[in-house]
Backbone bond lengths (Angstrom), bond angles and torsions (degrees), N, CA, C in turn:
res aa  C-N    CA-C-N  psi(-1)  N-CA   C-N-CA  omega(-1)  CA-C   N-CA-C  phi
1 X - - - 1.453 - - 1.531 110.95 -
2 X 1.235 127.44 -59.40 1.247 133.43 147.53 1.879 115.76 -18.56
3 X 0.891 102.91 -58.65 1.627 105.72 -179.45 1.713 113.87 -63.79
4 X 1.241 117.27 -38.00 1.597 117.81 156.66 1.180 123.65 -70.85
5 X 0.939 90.48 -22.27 2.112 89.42 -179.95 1.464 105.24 -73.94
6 X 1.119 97.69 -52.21 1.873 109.43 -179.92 1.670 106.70 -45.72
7 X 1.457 102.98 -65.19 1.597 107.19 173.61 1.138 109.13 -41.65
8 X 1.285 131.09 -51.28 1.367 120.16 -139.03 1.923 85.21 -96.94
9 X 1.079 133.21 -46.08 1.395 118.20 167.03 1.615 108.60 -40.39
10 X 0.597 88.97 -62.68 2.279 89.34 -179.06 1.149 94.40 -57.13
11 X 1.125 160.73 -51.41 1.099 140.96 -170.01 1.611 113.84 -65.81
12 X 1.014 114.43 -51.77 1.999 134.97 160.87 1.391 99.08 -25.74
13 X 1.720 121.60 -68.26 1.242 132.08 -160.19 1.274 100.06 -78.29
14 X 1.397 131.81 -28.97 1.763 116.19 175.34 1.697 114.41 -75.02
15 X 0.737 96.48 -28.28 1.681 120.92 179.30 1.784 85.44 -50.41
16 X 1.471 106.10 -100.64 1.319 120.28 -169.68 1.449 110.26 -36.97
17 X 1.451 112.42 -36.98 1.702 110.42 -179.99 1.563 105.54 -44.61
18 X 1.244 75.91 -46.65 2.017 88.95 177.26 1.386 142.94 -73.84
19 X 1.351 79.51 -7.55 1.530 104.23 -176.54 1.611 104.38 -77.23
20 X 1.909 95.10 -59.78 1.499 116.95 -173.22 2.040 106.12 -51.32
21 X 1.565 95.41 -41.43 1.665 90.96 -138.78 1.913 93.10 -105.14
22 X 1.798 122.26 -1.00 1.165 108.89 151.40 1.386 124.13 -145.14
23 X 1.769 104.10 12.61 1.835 106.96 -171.75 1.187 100.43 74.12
24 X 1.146 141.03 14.10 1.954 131.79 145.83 1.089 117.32 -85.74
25 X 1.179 105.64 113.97 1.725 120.49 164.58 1.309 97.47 -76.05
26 X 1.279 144.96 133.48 1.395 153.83 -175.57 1.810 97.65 -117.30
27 X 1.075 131.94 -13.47 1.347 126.73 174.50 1.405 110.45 -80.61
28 X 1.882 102.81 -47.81 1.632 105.63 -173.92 1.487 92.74 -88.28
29 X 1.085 136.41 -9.29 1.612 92.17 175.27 1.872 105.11 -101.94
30 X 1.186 126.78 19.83 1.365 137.49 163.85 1.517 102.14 -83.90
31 X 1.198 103.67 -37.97 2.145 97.10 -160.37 1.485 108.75 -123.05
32 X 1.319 119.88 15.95 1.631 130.47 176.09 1.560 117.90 77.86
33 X 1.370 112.54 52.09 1.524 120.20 167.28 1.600 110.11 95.88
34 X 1.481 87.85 162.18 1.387 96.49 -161.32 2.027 105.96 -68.39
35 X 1.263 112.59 -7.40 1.387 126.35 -171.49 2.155 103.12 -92.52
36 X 1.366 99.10 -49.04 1.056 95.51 -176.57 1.824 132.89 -34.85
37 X 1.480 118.59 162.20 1.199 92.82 -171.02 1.539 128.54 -104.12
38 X 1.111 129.89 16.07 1.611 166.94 -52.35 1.803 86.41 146.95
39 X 1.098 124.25 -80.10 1.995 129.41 163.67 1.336 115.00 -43.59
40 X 1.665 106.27 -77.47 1.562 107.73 164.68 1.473 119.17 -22.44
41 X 1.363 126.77 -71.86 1.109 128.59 167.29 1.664 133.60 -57.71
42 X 1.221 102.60 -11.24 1.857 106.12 151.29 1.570 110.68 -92.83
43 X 1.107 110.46 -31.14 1.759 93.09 177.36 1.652 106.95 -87.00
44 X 1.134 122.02 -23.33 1.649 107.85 164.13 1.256 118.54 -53.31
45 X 1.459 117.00 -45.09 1.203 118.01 177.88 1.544 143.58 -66.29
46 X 1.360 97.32 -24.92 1.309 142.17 155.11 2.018 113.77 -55.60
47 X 1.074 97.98 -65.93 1.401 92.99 167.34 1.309 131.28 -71.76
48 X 1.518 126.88 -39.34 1.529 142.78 130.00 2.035 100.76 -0.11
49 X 1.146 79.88 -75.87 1.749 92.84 -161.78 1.891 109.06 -70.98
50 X 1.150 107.90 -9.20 1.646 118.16 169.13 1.460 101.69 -82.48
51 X 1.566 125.83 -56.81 1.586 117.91 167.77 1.050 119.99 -49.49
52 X 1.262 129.34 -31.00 1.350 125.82 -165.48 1.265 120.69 -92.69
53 X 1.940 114.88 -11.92 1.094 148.51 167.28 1.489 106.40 -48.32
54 X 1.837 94.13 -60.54 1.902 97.75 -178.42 1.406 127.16 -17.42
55 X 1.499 98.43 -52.83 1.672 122.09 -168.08 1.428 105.97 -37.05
56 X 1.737 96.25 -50.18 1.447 119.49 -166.81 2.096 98.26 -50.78
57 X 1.112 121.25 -56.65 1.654 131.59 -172.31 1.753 91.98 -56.74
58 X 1.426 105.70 -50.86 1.254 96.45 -163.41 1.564 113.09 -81.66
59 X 0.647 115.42 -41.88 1.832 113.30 151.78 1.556 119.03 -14.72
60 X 1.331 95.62 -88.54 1.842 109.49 173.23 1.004 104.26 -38.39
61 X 1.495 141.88 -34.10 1.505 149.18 -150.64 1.683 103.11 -93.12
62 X 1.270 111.16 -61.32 1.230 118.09 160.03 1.919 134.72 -47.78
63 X 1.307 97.22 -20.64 1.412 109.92 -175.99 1.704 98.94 -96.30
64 X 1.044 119.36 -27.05 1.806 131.80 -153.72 2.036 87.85 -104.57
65 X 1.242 115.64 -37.73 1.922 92.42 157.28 1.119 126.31 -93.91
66 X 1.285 129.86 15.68 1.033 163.97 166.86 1.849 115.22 -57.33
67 X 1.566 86.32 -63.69 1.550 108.82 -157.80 1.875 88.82 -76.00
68 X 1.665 110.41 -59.69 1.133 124.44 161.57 1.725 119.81 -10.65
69 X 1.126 126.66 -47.66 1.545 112.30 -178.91 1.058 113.82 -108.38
């Protein structure tokens, strides 16, 4: 589960790289626009897997006061 989440964040962040640095959406023009439902359902998933990412900060966080006492 961890291993998709990761992907699918990198995938999110290349997207937007692309978004930021030439106005290509690389999701909507793979799955027919940013409306389509085929997109929708990669950027849900995409955001899904960014929350679920958190864990990941809070994890390390939890292990690092941990070590601390």
């Amino acid at each position: 589960m961890d291993t998709l989440a990761l992907v699918l964040v990198i995938i999110g962040a290349l997207n937007w790289g692309l978004i930021g640095l030439f106005s290509f959406d690389l999701v909507a023009a793979l799955f027919g626009g940013q409306t389509a439902l085929l997109s929708r359902i990669v950027y849900s998933l995409v955001g899904l897997a960014g929350l679920y990412s958190i864990t990941f900060l809070m994890g390390n966080r939890l292990h690092t006061d941990v070590k601390r006492e």
